[in-house]
N, CA, C and O of each residue as an XYZ file, in Angstrom:
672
protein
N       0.849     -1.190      0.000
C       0.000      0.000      0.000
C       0.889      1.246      0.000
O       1.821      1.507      0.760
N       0.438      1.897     -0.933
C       1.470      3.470     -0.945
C       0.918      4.446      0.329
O      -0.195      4.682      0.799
N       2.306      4.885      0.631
C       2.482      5.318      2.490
C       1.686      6.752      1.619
O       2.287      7.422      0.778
N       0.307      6.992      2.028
C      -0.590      8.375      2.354
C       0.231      9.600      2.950
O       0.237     10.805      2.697
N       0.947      8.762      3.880
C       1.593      9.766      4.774
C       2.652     10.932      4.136
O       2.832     12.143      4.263
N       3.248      9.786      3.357
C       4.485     10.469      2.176
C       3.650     11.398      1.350
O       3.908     12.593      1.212
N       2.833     10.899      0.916
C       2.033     11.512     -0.250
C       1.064     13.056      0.311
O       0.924     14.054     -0.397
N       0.607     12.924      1.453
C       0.386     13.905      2.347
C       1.485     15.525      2.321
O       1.348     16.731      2.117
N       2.542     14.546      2.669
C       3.844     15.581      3.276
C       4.268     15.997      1.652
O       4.669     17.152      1.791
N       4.353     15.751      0.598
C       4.680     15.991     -0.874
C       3.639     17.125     -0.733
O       3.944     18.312     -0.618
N       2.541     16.701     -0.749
C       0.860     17.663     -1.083
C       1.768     19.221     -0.202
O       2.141     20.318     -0.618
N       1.806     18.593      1.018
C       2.279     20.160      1.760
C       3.394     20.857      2.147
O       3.610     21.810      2.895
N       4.146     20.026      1.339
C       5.608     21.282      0.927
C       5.170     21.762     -0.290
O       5.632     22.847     -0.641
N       4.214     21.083     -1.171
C       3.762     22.094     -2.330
C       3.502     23.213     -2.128
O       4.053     24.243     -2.517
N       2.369     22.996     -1.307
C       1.399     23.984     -0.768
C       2.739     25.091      0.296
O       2.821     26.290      0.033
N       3.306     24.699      0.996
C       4.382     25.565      1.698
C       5.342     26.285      0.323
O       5.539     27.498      0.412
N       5.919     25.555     -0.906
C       6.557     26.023     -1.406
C       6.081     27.207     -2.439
O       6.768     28.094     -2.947
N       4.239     26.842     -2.628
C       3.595     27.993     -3.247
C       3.260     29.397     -2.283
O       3.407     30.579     -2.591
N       2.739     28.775     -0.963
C       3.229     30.253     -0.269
C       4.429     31.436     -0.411
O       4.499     32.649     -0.610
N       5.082     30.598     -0.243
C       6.490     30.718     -0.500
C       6.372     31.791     -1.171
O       6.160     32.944     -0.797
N       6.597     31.120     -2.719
C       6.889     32.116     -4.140
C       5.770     33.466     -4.189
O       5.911     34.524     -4.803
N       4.553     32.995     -3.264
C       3.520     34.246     -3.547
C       3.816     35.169     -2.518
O       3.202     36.227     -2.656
N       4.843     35.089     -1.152
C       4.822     35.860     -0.066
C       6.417     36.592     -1.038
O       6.427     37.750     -1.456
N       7.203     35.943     -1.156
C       8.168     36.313     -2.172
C       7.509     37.082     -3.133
O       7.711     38.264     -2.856
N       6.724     36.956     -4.264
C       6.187     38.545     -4.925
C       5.719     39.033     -4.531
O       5.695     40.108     -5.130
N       4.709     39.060     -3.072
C       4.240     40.291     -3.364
C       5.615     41.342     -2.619
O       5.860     42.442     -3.114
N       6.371     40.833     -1.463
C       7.311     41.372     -1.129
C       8.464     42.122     -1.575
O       8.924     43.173     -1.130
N       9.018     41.072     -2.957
C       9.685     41.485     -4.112
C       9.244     42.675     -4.947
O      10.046     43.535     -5.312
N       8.107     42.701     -5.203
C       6.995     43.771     -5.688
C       6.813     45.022     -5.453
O       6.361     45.930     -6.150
N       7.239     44.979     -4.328
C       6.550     46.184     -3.605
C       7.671     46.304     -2.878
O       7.416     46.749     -1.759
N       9.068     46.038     -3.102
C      10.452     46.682     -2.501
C      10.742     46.416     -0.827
O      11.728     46.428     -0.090
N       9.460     46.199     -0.706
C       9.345     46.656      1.200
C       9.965     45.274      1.996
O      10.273     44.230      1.422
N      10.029     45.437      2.912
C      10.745     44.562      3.959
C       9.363     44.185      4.737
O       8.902     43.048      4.636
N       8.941     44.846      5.251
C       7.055     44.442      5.565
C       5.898     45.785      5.715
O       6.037     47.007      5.774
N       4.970     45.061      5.737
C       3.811     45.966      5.320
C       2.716     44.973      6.242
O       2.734     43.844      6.732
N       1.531     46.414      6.131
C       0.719     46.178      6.612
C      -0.291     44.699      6.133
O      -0.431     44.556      4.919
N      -0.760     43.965      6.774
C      -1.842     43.001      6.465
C      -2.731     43.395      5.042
O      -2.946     42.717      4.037
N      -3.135     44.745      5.393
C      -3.883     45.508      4.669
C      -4.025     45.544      3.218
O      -4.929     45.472      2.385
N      -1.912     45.776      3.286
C      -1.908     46.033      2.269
C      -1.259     45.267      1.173
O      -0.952     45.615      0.033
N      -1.087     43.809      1.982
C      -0.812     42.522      1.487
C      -2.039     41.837      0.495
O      -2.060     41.228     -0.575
N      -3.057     42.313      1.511
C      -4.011     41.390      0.989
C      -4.465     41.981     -0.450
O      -4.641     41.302     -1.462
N      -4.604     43.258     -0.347
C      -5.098     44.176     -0.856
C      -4.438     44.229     -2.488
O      -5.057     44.251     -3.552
N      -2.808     44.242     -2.219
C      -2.112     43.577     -3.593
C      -2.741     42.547     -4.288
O      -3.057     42.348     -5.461
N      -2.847     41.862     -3.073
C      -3.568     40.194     -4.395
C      -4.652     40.471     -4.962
O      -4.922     40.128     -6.113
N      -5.543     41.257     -4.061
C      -7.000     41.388     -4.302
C      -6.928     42.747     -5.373
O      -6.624     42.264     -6.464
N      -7.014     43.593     -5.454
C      -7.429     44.684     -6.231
C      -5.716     45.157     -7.458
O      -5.424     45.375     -8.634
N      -5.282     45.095     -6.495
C      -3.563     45.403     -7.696
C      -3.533     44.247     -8.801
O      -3.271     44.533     -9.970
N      -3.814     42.904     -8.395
C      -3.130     41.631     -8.970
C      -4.541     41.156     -9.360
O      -4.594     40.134    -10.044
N      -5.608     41.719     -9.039
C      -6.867     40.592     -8.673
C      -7.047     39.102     -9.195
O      -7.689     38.560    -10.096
N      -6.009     38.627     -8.011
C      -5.703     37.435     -7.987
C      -7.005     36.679     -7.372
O      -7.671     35.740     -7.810
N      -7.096     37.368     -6.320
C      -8.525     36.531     -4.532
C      -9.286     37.478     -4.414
O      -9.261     38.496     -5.107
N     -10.123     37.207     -3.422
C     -10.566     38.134     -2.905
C      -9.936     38.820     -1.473
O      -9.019     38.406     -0.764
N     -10.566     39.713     -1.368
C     -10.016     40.107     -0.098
C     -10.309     39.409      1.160
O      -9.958     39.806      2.272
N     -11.023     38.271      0.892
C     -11.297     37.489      2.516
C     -10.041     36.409      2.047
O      -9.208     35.846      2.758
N     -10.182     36.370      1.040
C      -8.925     34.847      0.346
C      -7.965     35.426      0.583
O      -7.075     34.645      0.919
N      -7.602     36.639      0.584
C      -6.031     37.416      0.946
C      -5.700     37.242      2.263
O      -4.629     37.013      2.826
N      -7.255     37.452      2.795
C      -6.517     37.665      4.217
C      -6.649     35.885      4.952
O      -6.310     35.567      6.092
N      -7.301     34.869      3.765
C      -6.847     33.421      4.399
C      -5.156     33.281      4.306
O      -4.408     32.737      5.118
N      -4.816     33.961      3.035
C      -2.759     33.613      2.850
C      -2.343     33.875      3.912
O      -1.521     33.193      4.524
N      -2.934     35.079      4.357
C      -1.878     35.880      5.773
C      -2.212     34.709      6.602
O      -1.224     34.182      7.115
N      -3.455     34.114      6.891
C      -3.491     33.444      8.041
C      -2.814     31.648      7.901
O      -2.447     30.909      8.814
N      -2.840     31.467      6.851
C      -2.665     30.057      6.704
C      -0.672     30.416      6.642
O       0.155     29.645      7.129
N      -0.286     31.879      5.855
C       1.018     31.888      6.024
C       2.050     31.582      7.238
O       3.060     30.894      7.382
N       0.792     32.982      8.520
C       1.482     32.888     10.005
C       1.265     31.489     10.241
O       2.423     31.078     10.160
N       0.584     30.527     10.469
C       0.544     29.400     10.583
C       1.378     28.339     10.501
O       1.690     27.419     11.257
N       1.824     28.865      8.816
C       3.127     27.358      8.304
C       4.193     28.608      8.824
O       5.068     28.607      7.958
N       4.467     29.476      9.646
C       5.713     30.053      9.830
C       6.258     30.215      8.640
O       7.265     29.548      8.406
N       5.603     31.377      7.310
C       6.099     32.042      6.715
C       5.988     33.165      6.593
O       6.667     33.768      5.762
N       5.057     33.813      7.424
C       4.862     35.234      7.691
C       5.062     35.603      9.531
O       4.446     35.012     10.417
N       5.887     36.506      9.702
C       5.703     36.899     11.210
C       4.664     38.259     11.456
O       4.796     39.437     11.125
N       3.950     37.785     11.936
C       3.017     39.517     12.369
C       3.262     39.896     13.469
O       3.340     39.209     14.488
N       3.451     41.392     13.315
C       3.481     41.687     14.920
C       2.174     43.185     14.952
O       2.168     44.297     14.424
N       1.287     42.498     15.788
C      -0.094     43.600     15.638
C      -0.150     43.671     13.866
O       0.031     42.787     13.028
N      -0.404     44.780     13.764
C      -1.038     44.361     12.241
C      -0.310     44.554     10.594
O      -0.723     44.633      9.437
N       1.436     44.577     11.540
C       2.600     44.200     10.381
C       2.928     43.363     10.027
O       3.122     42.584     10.961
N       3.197     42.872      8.940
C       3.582     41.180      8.499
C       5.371     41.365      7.779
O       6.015     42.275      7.258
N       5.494     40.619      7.966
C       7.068     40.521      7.405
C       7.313     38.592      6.869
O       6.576     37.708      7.304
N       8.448     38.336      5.916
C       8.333     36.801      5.740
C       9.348     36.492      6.851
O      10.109     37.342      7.312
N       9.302     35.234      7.238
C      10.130     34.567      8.050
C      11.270     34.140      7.255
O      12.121     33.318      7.593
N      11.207     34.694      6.314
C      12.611     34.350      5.139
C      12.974     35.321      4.591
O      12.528     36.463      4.700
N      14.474     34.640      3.460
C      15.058     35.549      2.935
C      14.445     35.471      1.613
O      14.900     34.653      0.813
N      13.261     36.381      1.218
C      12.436     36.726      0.129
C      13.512     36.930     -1.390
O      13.351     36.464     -2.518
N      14.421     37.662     -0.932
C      14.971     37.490     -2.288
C      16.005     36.702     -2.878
O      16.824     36.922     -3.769
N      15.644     35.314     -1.836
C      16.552     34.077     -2.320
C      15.659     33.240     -3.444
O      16.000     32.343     -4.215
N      14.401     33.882     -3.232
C      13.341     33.187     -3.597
C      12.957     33.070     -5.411
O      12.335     33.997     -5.929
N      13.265     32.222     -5.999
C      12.913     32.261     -7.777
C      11.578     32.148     -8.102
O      10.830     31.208     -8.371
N      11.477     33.265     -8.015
C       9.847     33.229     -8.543
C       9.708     33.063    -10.313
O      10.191     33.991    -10.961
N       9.216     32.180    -10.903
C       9.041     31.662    -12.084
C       8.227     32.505    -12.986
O       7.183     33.049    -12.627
N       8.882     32.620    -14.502
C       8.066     33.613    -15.394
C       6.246     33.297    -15.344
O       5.801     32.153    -15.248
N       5.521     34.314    -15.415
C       4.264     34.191    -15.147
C       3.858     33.334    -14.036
O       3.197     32.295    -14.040
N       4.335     33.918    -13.194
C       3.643     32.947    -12.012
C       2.807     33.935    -11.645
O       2.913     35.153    -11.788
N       1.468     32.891    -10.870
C      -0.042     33.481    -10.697
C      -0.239     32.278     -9.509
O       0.080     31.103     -9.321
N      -1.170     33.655     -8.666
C      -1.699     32.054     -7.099
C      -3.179     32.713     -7.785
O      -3.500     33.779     -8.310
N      -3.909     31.310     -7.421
C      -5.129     31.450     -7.644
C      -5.971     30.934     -6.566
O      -5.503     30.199     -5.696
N      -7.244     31.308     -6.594
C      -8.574     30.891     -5.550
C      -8.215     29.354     -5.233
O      -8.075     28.720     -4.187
N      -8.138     29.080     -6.425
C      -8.120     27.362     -6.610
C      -6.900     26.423     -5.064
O      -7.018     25.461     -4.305
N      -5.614     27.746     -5.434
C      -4.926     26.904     -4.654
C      -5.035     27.377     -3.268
O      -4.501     26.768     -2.341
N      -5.920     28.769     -3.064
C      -6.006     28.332     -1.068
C      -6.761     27.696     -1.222
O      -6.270     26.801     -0.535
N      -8.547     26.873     -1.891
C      -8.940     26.311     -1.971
C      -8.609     24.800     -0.853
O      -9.108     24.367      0.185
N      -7.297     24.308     -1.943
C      -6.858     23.022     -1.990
C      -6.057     23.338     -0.268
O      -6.228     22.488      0.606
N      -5.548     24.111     -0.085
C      -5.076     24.465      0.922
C      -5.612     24.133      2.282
O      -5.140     23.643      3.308
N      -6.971     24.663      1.835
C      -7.881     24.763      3.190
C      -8.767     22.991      3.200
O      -9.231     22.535      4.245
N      -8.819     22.448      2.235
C      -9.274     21.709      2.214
C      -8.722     20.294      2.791
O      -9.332     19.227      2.864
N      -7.233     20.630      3.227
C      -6.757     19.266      3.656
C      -7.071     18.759      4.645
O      -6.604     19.154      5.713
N      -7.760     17.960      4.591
C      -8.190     16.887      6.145
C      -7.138     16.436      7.117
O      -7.275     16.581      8.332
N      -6.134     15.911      6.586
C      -5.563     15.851      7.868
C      -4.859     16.956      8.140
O      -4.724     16.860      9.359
N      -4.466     17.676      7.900
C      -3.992     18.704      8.298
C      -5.243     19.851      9.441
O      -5.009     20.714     10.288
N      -6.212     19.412      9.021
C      -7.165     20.050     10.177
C      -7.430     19.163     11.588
O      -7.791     19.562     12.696
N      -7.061     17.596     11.042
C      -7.072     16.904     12.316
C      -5.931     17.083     13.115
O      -5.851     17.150     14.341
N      -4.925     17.162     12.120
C      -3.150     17.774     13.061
C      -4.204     18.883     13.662
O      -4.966     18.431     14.517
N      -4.344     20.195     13.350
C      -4.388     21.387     13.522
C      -4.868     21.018     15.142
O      -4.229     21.193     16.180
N      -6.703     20.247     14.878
C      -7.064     20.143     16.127
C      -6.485     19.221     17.401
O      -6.444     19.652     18.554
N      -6.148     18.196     17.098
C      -5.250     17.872     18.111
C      -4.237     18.984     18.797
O      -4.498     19.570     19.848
N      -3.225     19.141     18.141
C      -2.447     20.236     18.104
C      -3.091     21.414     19.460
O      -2.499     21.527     20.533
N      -4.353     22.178     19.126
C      -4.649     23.125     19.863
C      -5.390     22.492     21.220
O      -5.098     22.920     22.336
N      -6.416     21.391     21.013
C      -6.896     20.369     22.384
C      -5.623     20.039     22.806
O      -5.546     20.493     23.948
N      -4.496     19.457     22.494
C      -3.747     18.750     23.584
C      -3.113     19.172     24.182
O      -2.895     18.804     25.337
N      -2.526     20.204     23.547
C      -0.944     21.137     23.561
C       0.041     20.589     23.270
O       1.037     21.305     23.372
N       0.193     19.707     22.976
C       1.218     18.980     22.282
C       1.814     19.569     21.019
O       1.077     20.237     20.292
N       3.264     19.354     20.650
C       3.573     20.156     19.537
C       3.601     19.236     18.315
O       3.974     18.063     18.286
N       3.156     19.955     17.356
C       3.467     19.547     15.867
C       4.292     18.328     15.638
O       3.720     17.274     15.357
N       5.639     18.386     15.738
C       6.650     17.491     15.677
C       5.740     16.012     16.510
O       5.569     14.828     16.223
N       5.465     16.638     17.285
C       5.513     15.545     18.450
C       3.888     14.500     17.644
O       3.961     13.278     17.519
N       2.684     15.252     17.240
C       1.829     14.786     16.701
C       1.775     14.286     16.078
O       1.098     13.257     16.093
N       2.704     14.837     14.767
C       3.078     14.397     13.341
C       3.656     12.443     13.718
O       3.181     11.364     13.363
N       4.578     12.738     14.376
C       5.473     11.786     14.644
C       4.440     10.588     15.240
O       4.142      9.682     14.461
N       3.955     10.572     16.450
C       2.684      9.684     16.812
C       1.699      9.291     15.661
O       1.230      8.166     15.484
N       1.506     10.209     15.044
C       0.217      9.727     13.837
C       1.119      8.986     12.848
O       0.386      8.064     12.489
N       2.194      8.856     12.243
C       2.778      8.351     11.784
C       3.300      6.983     12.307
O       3.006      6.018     11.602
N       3.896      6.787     13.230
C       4.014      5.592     14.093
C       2.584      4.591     14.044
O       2.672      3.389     13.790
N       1.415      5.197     14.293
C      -0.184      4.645     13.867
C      -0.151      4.408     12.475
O      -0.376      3.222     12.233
N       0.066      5.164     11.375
C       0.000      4.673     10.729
C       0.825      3.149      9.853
O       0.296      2.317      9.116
N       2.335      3.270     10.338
C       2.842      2.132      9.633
C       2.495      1.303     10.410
O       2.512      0.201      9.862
N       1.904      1.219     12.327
C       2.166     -0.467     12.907
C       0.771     -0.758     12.837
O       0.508     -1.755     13.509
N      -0.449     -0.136     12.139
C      -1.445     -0.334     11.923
C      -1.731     -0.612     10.348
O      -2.362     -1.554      9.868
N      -1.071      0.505      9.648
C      -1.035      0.243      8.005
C      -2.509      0.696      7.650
O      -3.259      0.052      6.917
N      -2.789      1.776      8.210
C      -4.409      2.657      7.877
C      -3.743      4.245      7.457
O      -2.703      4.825      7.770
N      -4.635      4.510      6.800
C      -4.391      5.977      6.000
C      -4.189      6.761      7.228
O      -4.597      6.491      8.357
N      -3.391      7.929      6.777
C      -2.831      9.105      8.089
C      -4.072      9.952      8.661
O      -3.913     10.488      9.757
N      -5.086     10.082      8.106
C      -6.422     10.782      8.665
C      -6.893      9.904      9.332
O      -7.435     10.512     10.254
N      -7.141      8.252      9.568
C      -7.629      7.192     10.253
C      -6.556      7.233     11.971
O      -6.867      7.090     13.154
N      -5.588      7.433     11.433
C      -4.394      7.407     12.403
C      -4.210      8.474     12.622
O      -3.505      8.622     13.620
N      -4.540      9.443     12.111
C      -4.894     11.018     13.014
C      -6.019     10.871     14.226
O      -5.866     11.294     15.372
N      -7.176     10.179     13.717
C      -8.423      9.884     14.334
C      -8.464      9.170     15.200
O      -9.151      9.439     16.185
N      -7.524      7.684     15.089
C      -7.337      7.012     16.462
C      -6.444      7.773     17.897
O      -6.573      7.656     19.116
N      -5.301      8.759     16.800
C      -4.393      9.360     18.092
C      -4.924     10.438     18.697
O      -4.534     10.859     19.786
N      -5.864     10.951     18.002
C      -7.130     11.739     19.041
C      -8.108     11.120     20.142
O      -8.363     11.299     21.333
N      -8.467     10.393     19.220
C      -9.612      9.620     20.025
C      -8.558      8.685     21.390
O      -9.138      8.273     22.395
N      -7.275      8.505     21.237
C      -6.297      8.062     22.728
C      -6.066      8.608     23.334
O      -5.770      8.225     24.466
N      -6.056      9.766     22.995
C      -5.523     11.381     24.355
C      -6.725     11.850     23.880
O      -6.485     12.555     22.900
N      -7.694     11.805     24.067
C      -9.147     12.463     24.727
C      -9.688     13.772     24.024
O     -10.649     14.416     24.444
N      -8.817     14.136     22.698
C      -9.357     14.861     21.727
C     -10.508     14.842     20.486
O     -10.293     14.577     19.304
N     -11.318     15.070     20.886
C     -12.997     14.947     20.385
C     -12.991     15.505     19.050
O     -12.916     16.708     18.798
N     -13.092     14.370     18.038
C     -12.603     14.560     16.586
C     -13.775     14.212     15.974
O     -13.550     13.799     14.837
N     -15.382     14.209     16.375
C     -16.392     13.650     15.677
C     -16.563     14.318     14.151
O     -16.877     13.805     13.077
N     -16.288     15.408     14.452
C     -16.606     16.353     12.907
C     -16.265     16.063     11.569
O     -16.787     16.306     10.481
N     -14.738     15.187     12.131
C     -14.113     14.712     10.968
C     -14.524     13.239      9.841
O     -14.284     12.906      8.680
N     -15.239     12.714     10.982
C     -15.689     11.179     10.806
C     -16.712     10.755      9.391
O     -16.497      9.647      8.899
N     -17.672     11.522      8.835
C     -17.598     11.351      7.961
C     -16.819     11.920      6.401
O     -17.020     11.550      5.245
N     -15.891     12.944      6.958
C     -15.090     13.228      6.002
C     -13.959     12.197      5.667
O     -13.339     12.218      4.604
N     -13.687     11.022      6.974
C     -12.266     10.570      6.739
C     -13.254      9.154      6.199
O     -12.684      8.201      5.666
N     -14.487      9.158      6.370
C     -15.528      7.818      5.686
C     -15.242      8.165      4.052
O     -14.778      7.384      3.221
N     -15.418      8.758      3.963
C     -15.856      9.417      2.232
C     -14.269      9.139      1.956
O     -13.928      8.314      1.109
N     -13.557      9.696      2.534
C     -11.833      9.197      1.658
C     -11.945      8.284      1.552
O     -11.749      7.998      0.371
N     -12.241      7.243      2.276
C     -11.504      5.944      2.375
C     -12.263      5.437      1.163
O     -11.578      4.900      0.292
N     -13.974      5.550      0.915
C     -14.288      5.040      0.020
C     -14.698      5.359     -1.449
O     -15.496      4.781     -2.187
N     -13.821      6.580     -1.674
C     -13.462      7.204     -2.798
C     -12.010      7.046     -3.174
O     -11.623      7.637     -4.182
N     -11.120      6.277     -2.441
C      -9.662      6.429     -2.478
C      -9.573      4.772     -3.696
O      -8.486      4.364     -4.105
């Protein structure tokens, strides 16, 4: 059976490496070292009209999140060196890809564990993974059991991780 898990972690260095290149232009773009939220979003949305302005302001949030944007009150700056960054001729972020972004299931079951347990990332990742090879069940099943063992109440997810399994 092909490891989900691998295939998971591929899906979201994509998704990390397209942040990436889009926190890199608009930064590159606009000369600045950081700027307001405002006027981040506001680039994609009305300068670039790439998103909308609620989709702009999902990048900022899904960015601070994967630790590629630092905010402090309502300045953003990248957690990187932006102009190491090769941004590719005609490159364009679209609706489509926070879409896919927001849509990852396990990554919302990490998320919630994560904030119920207090446990860190590393430490989650690593447990759900361990479930998955000595069990050999998809990483959202083994997200779901390592919740449901430390007392994190994951019902919401249950028929979303039903429907994978029998669409997979």
């Amino acid at each position: 059976m092909e490891n989900l898990f691998i295939r998971w972690k591929n899906k979201e260095i994509r998704m990390i490496e397209e942040l990436k290149k889009l926190i890199a232009f608009i930064f590159q773009r606009s000369g600045k070292e950081k700027m307001s939220e405002k006027e981040f979003y506001m680039s994609l949305s009305f300068e670039l009209g790439w998103l909308t302005p609620g989709e702009g302001m999902k990048v900022i949030e899904k960015a601070v999140e994967k630790n590629l944007l630092v905010k402090e009150n309502d300045i953003i700056y990248p957690a990187f060196d932006c102009k190491n960054v090769e941004i590719p001729l005609g490159f364009k972020f679209d609706g489509d890809k926070l879409k896919e972004m927001e849509k990852d299931l396990f990554s919302r079951i990490i998320d919630k564990i994560i904030v119920k347990s207090k446990l860190g990332e590393k430490k989650v990742k690593k447990e759900i993974e361990n479930i998955e090879k000595n069990l050999n069940v998809y990483p959202e099943v083994a997200g779901i059991f390592f919740a449901k063992k430390i007392g994190v109440e994951v019902e919401e997810f249950l028929e979303e991780v039903k429907n994978l399994i029998k669409n997979l």
